[in-house]
C-alpha positions as CSV (number, residue, x, y, z in Angstrom):
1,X,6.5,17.6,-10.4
2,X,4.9,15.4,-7.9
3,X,3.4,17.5,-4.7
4,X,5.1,16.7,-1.3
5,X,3.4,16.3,1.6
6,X,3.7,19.6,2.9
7,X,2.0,21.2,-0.9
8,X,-1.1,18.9,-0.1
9,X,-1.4,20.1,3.7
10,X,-1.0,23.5,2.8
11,X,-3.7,23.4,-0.3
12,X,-5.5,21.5,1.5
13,X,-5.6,24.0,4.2
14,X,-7.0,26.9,1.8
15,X,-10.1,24.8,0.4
16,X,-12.6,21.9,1.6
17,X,-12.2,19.2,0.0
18,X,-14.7,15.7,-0.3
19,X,-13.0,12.2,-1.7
20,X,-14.2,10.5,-5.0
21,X,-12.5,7.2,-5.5
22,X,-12.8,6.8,-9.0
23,X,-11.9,10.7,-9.8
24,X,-8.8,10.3,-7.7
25,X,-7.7,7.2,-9.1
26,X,-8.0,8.9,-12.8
27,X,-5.3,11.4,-11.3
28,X,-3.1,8.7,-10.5
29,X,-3.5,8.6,-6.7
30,X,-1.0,11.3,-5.7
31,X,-4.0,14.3,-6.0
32,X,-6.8,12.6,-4.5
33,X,-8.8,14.4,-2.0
34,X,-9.7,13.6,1.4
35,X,-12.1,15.4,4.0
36,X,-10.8,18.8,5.0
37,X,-11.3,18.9,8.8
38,X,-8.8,15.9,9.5
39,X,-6.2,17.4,7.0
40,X,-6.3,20.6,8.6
41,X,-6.5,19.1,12.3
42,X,-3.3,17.9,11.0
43,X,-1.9,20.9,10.5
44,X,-3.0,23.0,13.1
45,X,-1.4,19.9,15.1
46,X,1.8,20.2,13.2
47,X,1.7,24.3,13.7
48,X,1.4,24.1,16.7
49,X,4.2,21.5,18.1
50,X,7.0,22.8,15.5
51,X,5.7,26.8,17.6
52,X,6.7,25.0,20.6
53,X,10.3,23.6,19.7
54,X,8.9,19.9,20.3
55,X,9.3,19.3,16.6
56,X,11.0,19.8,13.8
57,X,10.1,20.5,10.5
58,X,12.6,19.6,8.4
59,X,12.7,16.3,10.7
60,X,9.5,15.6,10.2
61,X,9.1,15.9,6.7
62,X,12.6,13.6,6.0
63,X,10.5,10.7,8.7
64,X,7.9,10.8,6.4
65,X,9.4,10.7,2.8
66,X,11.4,7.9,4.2
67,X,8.3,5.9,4.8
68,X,6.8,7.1,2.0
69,X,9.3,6.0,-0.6
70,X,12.3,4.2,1.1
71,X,11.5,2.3,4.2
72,X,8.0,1.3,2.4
73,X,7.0,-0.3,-0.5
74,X,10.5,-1.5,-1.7
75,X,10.5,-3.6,1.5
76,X,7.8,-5.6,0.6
77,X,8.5,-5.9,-2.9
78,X,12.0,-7.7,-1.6
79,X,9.7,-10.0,0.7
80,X,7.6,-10.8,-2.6
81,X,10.6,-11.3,-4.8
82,X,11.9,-13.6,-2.4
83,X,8.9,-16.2,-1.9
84,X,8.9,-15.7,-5.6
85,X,12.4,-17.3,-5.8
86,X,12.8,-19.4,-2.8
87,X,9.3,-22.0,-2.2
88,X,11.1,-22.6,1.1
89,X,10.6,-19.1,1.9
90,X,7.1,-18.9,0.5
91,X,6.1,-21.6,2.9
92,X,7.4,-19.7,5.9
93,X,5.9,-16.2,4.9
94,X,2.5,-18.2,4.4
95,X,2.7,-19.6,7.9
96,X,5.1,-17.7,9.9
97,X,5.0,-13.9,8.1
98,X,6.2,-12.1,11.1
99,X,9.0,-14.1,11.4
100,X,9.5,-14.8,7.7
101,X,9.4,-10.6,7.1
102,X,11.8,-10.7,9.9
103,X,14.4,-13.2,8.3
104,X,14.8,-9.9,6.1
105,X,15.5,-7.5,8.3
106,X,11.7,-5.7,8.3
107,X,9.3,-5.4,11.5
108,X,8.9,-3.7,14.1
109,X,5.9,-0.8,15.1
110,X,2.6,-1.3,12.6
111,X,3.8,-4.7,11.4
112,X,3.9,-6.7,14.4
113,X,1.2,-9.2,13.8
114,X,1.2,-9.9,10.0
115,X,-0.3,-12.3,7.8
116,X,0.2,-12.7,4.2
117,X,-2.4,-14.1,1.7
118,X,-1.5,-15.2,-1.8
119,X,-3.2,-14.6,-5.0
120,X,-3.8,-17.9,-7.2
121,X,-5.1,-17.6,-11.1
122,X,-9.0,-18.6,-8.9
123,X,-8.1,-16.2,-6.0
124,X,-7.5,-12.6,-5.6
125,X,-7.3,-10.9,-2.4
126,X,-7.9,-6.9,-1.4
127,X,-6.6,-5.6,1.8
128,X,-8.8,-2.4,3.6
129,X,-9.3,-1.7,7.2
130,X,-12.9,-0.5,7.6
131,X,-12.9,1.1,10.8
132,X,-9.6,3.5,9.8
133,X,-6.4,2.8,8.0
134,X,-4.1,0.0,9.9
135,X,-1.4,-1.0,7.4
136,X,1.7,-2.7,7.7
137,X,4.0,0.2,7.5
138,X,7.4,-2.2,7.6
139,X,6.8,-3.2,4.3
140,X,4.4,-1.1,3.0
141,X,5.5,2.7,3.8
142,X,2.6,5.0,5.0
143,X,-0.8,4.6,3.5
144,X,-1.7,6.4,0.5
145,X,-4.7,8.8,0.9
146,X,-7.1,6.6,-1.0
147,X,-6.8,3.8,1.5
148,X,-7.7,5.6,3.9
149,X,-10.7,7.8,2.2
150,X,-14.0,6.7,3.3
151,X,-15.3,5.5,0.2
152,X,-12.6,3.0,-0.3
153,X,-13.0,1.4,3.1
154,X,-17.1,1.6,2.8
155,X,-17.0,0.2,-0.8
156,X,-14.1,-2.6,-0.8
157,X,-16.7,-4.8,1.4
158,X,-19.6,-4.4,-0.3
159,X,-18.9,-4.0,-4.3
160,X,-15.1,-5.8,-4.3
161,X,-15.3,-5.9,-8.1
162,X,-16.6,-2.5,-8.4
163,X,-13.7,-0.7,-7.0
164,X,-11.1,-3.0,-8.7
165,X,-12.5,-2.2,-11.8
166,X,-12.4,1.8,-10.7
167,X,-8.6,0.9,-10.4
168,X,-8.4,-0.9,-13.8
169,X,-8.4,-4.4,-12.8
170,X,-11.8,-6.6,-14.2
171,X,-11.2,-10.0,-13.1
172,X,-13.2,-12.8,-14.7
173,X,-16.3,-13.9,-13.0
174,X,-15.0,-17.4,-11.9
175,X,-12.0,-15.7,-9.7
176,X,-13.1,-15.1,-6.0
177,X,-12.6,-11.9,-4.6
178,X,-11.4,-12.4,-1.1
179,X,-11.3,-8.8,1.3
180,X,-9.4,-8.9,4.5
181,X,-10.0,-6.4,7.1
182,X,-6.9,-5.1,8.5
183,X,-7.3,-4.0,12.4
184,X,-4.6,-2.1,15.1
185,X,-4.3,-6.0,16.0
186,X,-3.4,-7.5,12.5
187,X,-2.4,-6.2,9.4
188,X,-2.7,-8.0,5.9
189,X,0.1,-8.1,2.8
190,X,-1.1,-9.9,-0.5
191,X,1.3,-11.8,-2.5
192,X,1.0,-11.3,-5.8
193,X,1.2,-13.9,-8.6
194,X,4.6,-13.8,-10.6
195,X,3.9,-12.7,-14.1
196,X,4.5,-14.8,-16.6
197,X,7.9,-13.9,-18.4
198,X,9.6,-13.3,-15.4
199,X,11.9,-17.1,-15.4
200,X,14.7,-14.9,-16.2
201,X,15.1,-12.5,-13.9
202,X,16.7,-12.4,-10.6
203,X,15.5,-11.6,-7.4
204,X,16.7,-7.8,-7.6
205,X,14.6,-7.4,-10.9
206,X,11.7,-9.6,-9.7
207,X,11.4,-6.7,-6.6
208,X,11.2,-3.7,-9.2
209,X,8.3,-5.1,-10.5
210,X,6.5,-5.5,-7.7
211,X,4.2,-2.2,-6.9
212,X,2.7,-1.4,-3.5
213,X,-0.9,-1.6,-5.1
214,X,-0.2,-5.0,-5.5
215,X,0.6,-5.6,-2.5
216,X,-2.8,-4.4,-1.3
217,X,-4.2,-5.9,-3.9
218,X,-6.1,-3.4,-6.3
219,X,-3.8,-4.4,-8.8
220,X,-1.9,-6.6,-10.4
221,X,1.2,-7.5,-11.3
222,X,2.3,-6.8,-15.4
223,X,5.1,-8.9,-17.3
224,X,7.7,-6.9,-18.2
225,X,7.9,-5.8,-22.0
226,X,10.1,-7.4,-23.9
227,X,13.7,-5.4,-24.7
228,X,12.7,-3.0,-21.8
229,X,14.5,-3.8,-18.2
230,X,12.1,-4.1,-15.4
């Protein structure tokens, strides 16, 4: 059963705990580490306000599974599906994304300056913010731990390759590796090349295929297998 945010604040609180990005990774994201005294600054925080009636548990965790799994990634995947479909739309996202994201309903607090960079067969972009972890939570849900760990943000600018190939992705030497540095002022979104295969499918299917680790670019995009719906 995957852990909820309350198991991993409450583990964490009972033991110290240092990231590794490539350990975490293996364990498919959702177990990764991070450094103990902000996680339990977190939750001495949390303690504290919900002791004092200014917040509400049950509130708070229903906030943040909605950004976690339902106001996040699954609003960008609809924004990547759609320039997918529609080059008219493309154009706009690539030039205008505030206003493009906008045209589908998403914006607002953590996406208000956006800018969306595409991935070409020669290109592939990678999205970190070095200094914390600014992310476009509109289309994009809350960040997952590894983004913010520090050896993701220290290691994305200096050996790109290196940690794409800690997430499985080894792109061939003549593809640039492009990282963007997100700050409080703008926040990146990569758009993902279409798999090949895909001519078929609608827009609704395109979306499902789209992950959020694509969307920050540590991964790509896989063609659905054939007989299997997307």
């Amino acid at each position: 059963m995957t852990p909820t945010r309350r198991d991993f604040l409450t583990a964490a609180a009972g033991a110290a705990m240092t990231p590794d990005l490539n350990h975490a990774h293996q364990h498919g994201h959702e177990h990764q580490a991070v450094p103990s005294d902000p996680t339990l600054r977190v939750k001495a925080l949390e303690s504290l306000l919900i002791e004092k009636g200014l917040v509400d548990r049950a509130a708070l965790d229903a906030l943040v599974d909605a950004y976690e799994h339902k106001i996040g990634p699954r609003n960008g995947a609809r924004v990547v599906a759609r320039a997918w479909v529609d080059p008219a739309y493309k154009q706009r996202l690539l030039t205008s994304a505030d206003a493009a994201i906008a045209e589908l309903g998403y914006g607002g607090m953590q996406g208000e300056h956006m800018v969306v960079v595409e991935n070409t067969p020669k290109v592939h972009n990678m999205i970190v913010c070095t200094l914390c972890s600014c992310y476009p939570w509109p289309v994009l849900g809350l960040p997952p731990v590894w983004y913010k760990s520090a050896p993701y943000r220290s290691r994305s600018v200096i050996d790109p390759r290196g940690v794409l190939r800690e997430f499985g992705l080894e792109l061939p030497t003549d593809v640039e590796v492009r990282v963007w540095d997100s700050t409080a002022e703008l926040r990146y979104l990569v758009l993902p090349e279409r798999p090949a295969g895909t001519r078929q499918l609608n827009e609704e299917q395109l979306a499902a295929l789209v992950t959020r680790d694509s969307m920050v670019g540590v991964a790509k995009i896989m063609p659905p297998q054939v007989g299997v719906s997307p």
